[in-house]
C-alpha positions in Angstrom: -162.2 -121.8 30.8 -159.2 -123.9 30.2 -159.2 -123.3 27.1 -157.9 -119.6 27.5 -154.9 -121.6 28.7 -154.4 -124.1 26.2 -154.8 -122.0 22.9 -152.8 -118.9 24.7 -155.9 -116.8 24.5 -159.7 -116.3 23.1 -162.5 -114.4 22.0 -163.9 -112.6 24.8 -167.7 -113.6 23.8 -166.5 -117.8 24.0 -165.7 -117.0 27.8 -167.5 -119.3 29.7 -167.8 -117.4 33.2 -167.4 -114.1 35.0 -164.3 -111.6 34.4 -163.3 -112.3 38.2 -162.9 -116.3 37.5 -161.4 -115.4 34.5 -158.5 -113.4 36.6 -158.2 -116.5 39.0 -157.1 -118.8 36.0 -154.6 -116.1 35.0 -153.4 -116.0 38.4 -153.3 -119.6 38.9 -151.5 -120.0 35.1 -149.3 -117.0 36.6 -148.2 -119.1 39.7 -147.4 -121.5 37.7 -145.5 -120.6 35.1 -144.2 -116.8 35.1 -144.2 -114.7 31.6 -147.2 -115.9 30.0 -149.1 -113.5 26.9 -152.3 -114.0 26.0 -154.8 -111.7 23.6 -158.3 -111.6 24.1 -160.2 -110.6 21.2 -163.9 -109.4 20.5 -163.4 -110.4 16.9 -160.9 -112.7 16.5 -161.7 -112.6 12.2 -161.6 -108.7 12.2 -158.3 -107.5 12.6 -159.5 -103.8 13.4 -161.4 -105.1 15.9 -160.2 -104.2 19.5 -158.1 -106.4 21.1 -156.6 -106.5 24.3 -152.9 -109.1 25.2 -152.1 -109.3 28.4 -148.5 -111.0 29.7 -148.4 -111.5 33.8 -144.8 -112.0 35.2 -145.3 -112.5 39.1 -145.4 -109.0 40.6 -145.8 -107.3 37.1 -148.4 -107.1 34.1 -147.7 -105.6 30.3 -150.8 -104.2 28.2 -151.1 -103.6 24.8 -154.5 -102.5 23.8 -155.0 -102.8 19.6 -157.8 -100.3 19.1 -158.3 -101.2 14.8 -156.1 -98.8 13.9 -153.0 -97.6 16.9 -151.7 -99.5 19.5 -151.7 -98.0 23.1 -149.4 -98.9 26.1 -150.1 -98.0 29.8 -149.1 -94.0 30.1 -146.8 -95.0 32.8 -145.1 -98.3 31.3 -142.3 -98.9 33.5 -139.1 -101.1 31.8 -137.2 -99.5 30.2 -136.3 -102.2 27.8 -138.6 -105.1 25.8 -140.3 -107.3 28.4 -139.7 -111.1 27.8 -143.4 -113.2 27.5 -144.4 -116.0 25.9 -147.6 -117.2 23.7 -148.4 -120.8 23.5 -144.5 -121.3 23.4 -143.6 -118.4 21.1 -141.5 -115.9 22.2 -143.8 -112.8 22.5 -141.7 -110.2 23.4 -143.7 -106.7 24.9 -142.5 -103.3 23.9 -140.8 -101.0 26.4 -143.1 -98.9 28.7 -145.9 -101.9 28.5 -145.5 -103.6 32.3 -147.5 -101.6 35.0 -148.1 -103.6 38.3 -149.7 -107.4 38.2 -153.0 -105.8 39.8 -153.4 -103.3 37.6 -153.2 -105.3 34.3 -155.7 -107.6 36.2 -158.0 -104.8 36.8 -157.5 -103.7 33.1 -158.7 -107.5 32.1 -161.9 -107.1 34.4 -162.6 -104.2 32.9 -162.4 -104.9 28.9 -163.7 -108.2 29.9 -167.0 -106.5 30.7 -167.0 -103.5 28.2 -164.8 -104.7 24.9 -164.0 -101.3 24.7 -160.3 -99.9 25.9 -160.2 -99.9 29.7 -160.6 -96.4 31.4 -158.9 -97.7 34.6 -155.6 -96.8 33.6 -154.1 -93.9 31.3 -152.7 -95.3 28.4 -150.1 -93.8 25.8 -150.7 -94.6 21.8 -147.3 -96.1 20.3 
């Protein structure tokens, strides 16, 4: 699963283990180093595929779930400016009104991690 790590993200289906281990690598890559993006695809070669990034920054998360077509941000996105993240050393900046608390972006990974489909554990806002 380090590979998630290393290539700043992955299809969901070349996950090697469960969506809880999963969110123990992110916290562990959180710990380390604070601000990190990465997407998780179903189809990484389909660009209308859903898609799901997620950026943890200690006590906070951002979301941005691609659904093909819009993109939607948690319902109750809390900075008021862009959130600074990065992506395999890129600057991947999150749009304002993406960061919710860290736990419940985690949940939101657990949950897309088992369906593919947009998480129904938060209310989210299309943008």
């Amino acid at each position: 699963m380090e590979e998630l790590l290393e290539d700043g993200g992955t299809q969901v289906s070349d996950l090697e283990g469960t969506p809880e281990e999963v969110v123990e690598v992110l916290r562990r890559a959180d710990h380390e180093r604070t601000q990190q993006m990465w997407p998780f695809y179903t189809d990484i070669d389909n660009t209308t595929a859903p898609t799901l990034k997620v950026g943890l920054n200690g006590e906070r998360g951002a979301l941005i779930y691609w659904d093909g077509k819009t993109a939607h941000l948690p319902a109750d996105g809390s900075n008021p400016e862009p959130a600074d993240y990065w992506w395999a050393d890129h600057h991947a900046p999150f749009p304002r009104f993406s960061e919710i608390p860290a736990e419940d972006a985690l949940q939101v990974i657990r949950e897309f991690l088992r369906t593919g489909q947009r998480p129904a554990c938060i209310e989210w806002a299309a943008r």
